[in-house]
C-alpha positions in Angstrom: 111.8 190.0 8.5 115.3 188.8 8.9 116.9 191.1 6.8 114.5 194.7 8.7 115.7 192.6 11.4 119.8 193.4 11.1 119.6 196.0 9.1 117.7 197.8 11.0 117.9 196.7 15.0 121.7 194.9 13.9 120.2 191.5 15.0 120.7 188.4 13.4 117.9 186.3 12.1 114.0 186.6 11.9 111.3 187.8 14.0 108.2 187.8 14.5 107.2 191.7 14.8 109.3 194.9 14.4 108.2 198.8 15.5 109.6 202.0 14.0 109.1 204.7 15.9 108.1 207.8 14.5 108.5 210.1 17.3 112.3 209.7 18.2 115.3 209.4 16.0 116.0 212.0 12.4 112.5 212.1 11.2 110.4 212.5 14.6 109.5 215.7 13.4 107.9 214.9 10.1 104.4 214.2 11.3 103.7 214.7 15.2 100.9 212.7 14.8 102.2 209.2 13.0 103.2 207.1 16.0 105.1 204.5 13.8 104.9 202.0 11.6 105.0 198.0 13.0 105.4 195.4 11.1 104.6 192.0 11.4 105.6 188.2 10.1 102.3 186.9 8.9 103.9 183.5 8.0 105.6 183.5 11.8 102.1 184.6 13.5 100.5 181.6 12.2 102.9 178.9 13.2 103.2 180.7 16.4 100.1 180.7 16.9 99.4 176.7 15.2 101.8 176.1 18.2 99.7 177.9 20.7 96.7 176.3 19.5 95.2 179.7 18.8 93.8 181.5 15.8 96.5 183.5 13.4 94.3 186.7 13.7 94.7 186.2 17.7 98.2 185.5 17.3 98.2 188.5 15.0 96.3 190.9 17.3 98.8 190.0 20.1 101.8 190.8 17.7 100.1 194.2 16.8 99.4 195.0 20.0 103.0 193.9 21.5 104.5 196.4 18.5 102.0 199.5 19.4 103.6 199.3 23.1 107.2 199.7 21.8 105.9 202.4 19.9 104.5 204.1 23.3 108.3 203.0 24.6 107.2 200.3 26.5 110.6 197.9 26.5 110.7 193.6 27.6 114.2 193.6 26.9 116.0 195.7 29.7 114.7 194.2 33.6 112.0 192.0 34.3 110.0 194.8 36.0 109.4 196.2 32.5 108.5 193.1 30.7 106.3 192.0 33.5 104.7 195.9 32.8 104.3 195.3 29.4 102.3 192.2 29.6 99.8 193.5 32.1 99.2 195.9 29.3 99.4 193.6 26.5 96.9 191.7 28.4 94.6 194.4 29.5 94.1 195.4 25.4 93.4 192.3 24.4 90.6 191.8 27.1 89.4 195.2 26.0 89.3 194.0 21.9 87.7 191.1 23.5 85.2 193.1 25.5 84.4 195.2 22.6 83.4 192.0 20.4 86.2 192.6 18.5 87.6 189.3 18.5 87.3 186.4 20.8 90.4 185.0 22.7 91.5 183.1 19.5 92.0 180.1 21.9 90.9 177.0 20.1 88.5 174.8 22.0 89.8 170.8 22.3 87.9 168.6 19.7 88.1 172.0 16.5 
């Protein structure tokens, strides 16, 4: 991840999930219908989420979800407005997955 990291967003060290959007840039029109590709550090999901006290596949859900809205151009980095946007959403898909019986919260309960 550190290296897709600066070679390809020119910033140093790891992270924990990158998007590459297919719809802007040299190649957006080679498939109109591929959004992107995200990519995510499975060793960095699960000590972020040991941290959190939360499953990996939570932590993991949150990651793919938080890469899918960079892909639809939604942005944390530029004003506060927008990050506060993008969590509302990030938070409103996860309840969905959750509503769905996709996954539960991932939130451990104290004494597992």
């Amino acid at each position: 991840m550190e290296g897709l990291n600066k070679a390809y967003l020119d910033r140093p060290g790891p992270t924990n999930v990158i998007a590459f959007p297919m719809r802007e840039g040299p190649f957006k029109n080679v498939n109109l219908n591929l959004l992107g590709d995200v990519v995510i550090s499975s060793d960095t999901a699960a000590r972020e989420a040991l941290n959190a006290g939360m499953t990996t596949e939570a932590r993991f859900d949150q990651l793919l979800i938080h890469g899918i809205l960079h892909l639809f151009a939604f942005d944390h980095e530029q004003t506060s407005e927008q990050a506060e946007a993008m969590r509302i959403k990030e938070e409103e898909l996860l309840a969905l997955l959750h509503d769905f019986g996709f996954r539960d919260s991932g939130i451990e309960e104290s004494g597992n």
